[in-house]
Each structure stands twice: as structure tokens, then as C-alpha cells.
N, C-alpha and C positions, 0 to 999 in steps of 0.2 A: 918782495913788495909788489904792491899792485901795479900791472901791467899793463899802460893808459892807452897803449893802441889798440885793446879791445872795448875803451871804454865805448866806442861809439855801435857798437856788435848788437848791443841787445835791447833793443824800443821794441816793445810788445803791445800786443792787444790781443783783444777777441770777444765779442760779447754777449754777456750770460744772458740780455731780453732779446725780445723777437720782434722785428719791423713789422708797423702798422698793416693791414691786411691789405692786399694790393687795391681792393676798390677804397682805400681809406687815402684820404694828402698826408703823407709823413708827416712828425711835427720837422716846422722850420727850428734846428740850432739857433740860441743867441747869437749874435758877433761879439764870441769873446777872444780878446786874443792871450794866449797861454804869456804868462810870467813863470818861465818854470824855474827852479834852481837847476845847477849846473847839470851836466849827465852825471856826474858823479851821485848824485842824488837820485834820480828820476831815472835812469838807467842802471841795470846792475852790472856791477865791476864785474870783470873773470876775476877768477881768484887764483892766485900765482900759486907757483910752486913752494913748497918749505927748502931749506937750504940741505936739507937731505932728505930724500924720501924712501920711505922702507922696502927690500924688496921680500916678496914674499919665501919663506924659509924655503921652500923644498924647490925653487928657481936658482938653477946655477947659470943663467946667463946672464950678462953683463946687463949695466945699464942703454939702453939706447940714446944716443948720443942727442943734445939741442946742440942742431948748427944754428953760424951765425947769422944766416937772412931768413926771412919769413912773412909769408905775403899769403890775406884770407881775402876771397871774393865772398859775399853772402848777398841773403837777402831778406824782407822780414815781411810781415801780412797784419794787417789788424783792423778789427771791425770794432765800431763804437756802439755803444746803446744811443736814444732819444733822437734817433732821427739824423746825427751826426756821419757822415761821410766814410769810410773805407782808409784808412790808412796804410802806407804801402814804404818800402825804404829799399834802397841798394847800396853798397858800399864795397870801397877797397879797403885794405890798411897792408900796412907794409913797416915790418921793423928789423934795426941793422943793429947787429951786437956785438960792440966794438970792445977791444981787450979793460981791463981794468975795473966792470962794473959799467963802463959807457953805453951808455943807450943811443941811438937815433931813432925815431919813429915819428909815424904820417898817416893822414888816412882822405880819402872823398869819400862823401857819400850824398847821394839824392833820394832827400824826403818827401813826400805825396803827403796833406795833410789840409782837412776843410776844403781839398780840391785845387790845392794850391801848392806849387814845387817850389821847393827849395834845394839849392847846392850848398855843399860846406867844405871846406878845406880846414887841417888840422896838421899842425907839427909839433914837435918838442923834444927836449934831450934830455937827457939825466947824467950828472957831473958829481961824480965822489967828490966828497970833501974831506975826509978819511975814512980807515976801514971802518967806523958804525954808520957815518953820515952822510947821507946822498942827496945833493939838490935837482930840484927837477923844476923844469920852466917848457913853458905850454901858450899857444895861441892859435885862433882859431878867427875865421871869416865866413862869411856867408854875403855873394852877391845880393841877390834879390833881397836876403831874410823878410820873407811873411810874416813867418814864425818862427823862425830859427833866431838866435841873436846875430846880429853883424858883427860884433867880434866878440872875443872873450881872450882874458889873460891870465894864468896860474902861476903862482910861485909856491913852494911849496918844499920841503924839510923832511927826510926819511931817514928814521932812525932804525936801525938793526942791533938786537945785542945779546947779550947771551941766552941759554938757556928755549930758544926758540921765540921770545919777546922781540915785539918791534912794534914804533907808531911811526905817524905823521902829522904833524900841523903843517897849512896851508892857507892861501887866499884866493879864491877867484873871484876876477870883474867881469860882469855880462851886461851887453852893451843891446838893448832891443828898442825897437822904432818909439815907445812911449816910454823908457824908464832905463834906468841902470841900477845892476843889481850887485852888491860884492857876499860873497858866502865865503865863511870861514868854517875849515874844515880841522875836526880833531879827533886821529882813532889812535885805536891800542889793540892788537891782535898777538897771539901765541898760536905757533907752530909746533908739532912734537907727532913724532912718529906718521904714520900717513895719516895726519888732522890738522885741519886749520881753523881756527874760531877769530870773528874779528868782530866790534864795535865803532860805529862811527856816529859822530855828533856831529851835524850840519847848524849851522846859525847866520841866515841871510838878510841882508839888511839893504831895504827898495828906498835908494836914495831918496830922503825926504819926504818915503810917506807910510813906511811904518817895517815889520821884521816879519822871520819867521825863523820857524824850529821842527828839525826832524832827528831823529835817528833809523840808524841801519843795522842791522846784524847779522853777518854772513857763517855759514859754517859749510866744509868740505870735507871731504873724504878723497884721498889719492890712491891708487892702485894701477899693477902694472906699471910703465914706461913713461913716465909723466901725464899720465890720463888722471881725470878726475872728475867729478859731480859734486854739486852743492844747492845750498838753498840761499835768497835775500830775502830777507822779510823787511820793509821799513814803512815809517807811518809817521805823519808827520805834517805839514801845512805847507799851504805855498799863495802866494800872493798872482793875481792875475787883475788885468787892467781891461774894461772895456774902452769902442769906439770913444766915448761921452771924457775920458780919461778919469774914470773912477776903479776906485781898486777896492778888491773885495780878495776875500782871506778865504780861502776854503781846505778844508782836510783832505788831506792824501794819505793811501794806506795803498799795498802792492808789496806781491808776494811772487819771486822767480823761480823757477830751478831752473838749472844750466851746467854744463858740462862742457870738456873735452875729449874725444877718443880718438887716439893713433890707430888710423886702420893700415899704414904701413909706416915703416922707418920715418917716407919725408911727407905722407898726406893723414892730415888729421880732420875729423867731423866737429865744429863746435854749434851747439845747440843751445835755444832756450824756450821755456816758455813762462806765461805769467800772465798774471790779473794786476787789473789797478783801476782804482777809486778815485775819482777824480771828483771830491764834494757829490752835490748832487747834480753837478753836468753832467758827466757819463760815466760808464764802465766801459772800460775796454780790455778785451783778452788776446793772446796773440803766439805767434810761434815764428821762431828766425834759425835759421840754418845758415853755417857756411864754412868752406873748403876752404882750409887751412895746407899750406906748402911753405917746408923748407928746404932751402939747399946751402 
């Protein structure tokens, strides 16, 4: 099941137009501030491992082992169209894999965004509740938040079951300087052989002044030692509130690839890159890298 300590790994950008010519004044960006839905939306998930994965036939070595701790430093880059600002992110994450299916996992990271930083802190656990069903509970903080929300809180339901099948339904609340947001989450994915195909339906609802709707569709390929590559594609709306507190709706579409590769036993490379449509504020494209260790 998806592995939420990477959730915060991959904010891209990069942008396909080209700033005003330098004897030109850039245009000035709006002040608008982003209503986004969660990262589960707006950032693409890693996509987990299946519960077996295939080794290749003429390979007589064993599998390589996941230990229990693992800890990525990264960092990511992104440039906007229309005159909008340089995007830039760091971050830690850290998860501990305790016997039974138990998870702990954490993560900081500091965002650069409209020229304005933001910190965020993030925890959460995951608690069998029998062998198909696993609850997971998640929260999050932001000192300053510009942009970031000041908090957020997830609850959320993972089911595992035969044949390679599993979902989740979920709720999260995001809590931002003009609005509160809750997004209910519903996927259904199948695992088999080294592939993974998933669907998710997003449906967020901006206390008191109106919803939105996206979906996601991730698909993977695994090979070798728990290494793997995939794509997200998702498309879908998202509400944003200017100074004036008016909310306006605009489409979102964004498309990733991203990976992981074990360059030894305990250090892996995780990658991504990606495009996104942001209505007609901006494009932005991007690329995030980061060093992955366990011991």
C-alpha cells in the first residue's frame, strides 16, 4: 500500500514558456494564494511494492533485503511560466518498520514558493486491524504557512486482499489561512507479477463555498531488488481563494514519472519529474532527486 512518507518527495515544476526579454518588466503574478488539495492529489505518490515481486528467471540470487529504518535527504527545483517566481523545496523523511505490518513514519521539509518559505512537519502511523485491514492516521503543521496549510489531518482505511487487489478510503482536513478544506479519498489498485496499476478518485469540499473533483491513475513496473519506475497522470479541479476572499475554480492536469533505484544494498536514488497546469496561472515543470538509506 502506498507509502506516505514519500508522499511529500515529489513537488515539481519546470517551465515550458520563456521569461519576458530582459529589456521587457516581467508580468507581475496575481496574489493568488493556492487552495490546493492534499499532496495526495497535487503530488505524486511513490508507488509501493506488491506483496511479491517477480525475480527475473535466469537470477539465482536471493532477494535483497528492506531493513527496518530508512531515511531520504532530497531536494527539488521548479520554474513557473507568467512571470511567477522560481520554486525550490528540501526535505527529510524518515520511516521505522516495526514488526506486524506497523509503520512509524515522519518527514520536514522547507518550501520556497512566490518567494516566500515555508516549514512543515509531518507524522503518522499505520495500525493493523487485521490481516486485510490497516488504519492509518496522519498530521501535519506548518509554522509560518504562506502557503502551505497550518495543519492537516488524515484518517484513512487500507484494505489488502487476495489475488493482488487492494484499496483505500480516507478523509483529510486542511486547515489554510482563508478556508478549510476536507478531501475524501477512494482508490482500488491490482498488483501481479512485477506491475502495478492504481485509480484514485479525489472529492474536496471548501467549507462553505463550494467542491471539487479529480482523479489519478498511476501504473508501475518493478524489476531487479525492489527498484521500480512509473507514471501519474491526474486531471482534475481545484479551488483557490484570492486576497479579496473570492474563490475561483480552475483545472488541473499533471503528468509524472518517477522511480526508485538501489545503487547498493542500503543506498537508493529516488527520482521524479513532471509537468502541471495550473488553469491559466501557470505551468510549471520540474525535477527532484534524493538519496535514500537504510540500515
Amino acid at each position: 500500500m502506498t507509502a506516505k512518507i514519500f508522499i511529500l518527495s515529489i513537488l515539481l515544476a519546470m517551465p515550458v514558456d520563456v521569461y519576458a526579454a530582459e529589456a521587457e518588466i516581467p508580468p507581475v503574478p496575481p496574489p493568488v494564494i493556492d487552495i490546493e488539495l492534499p499532496a495526495i492529489f497535487t503530488d505524486t505518490q511513490p508507488i509501493p511494492l506488491p506483496p511479491v515481486v517477480a525475480k527475473p528467471a535466469e537470477s539465482n540470487q536471493p532477494p535483497a533485503e528492506i531493513l527496518p529504518y530508512q531515511m531520504e535527504v532530497g531536494s527539488s527545483y521548479s520554474k513557473l511560466s507568467n512571470g511567477f517566481a522560481d520554486w525550490s523545496s528540501y526535505y527529510v523523511n524518515a520511516e521505522m518498520k516495526l514488526a506486524g505490518r506497523n509503520n512509524i513514519y515522519g518527514s520536514m521539509r522547507q518550501e520556497n514558493r512566490h518567494s516566500k518559505n515555508d516549514t512543515e512537519l509531518m507524522g503518522g502511523f499505520y495500525e493493523p486491524i487485521d490481516s486485510n485491514f490497516t488504519a492509518v492516521i496522519e498530521g501535519s503543521m506548518s509554522p509560518e504557512h504562506h502557503f502551505l496549510p497550518s495543519r492537516t489531518f488524515l484518517g484513512e482505511v487500507e484494505y489488502s486482499g487476495p489475488s493482488g487487489w487492494a484499496g483505500e478510503v480516507g478523509m483529510r482536513h486542511v486547515e489554510y489561512n482563508l478556508a478549510e478544506l476536507n478531501v475524501l479519498l477512494l482508490n482500488a489498485e491490482r498488483s501481479w507479477s512485477n506491475y502495478r496499476v492504481a485509480y484514485t478518485r479525489f472529492q474536496g469540499f471548501l467549507l462553505g463555498r463550494g467542491s471539487t473533483n479529480s482523479s489519478q491513475v498511476q501504473a508501475a513496473k518493478y524489476y531487479g531488488d525492489h527498484n521500480w519506475y512509473g507514471i501519474t497522470v491526474s486531471n482534475g479541479t481545484e479551488l483557490e481563494t484570492l486576497p479579496d476572499s473570492q474563490v475561483l475554480s480552475s483545472h488541473v492536469r499533471a503528468i509524472v514519472f518517477s522511480g526508485l533505484h538501489w545503487l547498493k544494498p542500503r543506498f537508493g536514488l529516488a527520482y521524479a519529474i513532471g509537468n502541471y497546469h495550473q488553469g491559466n496561472f501557470y505551468i510549471r515543470n520540474g525535477i527532484q532527486l534524493g538519496l535514500r538509506q537504510q540500515f
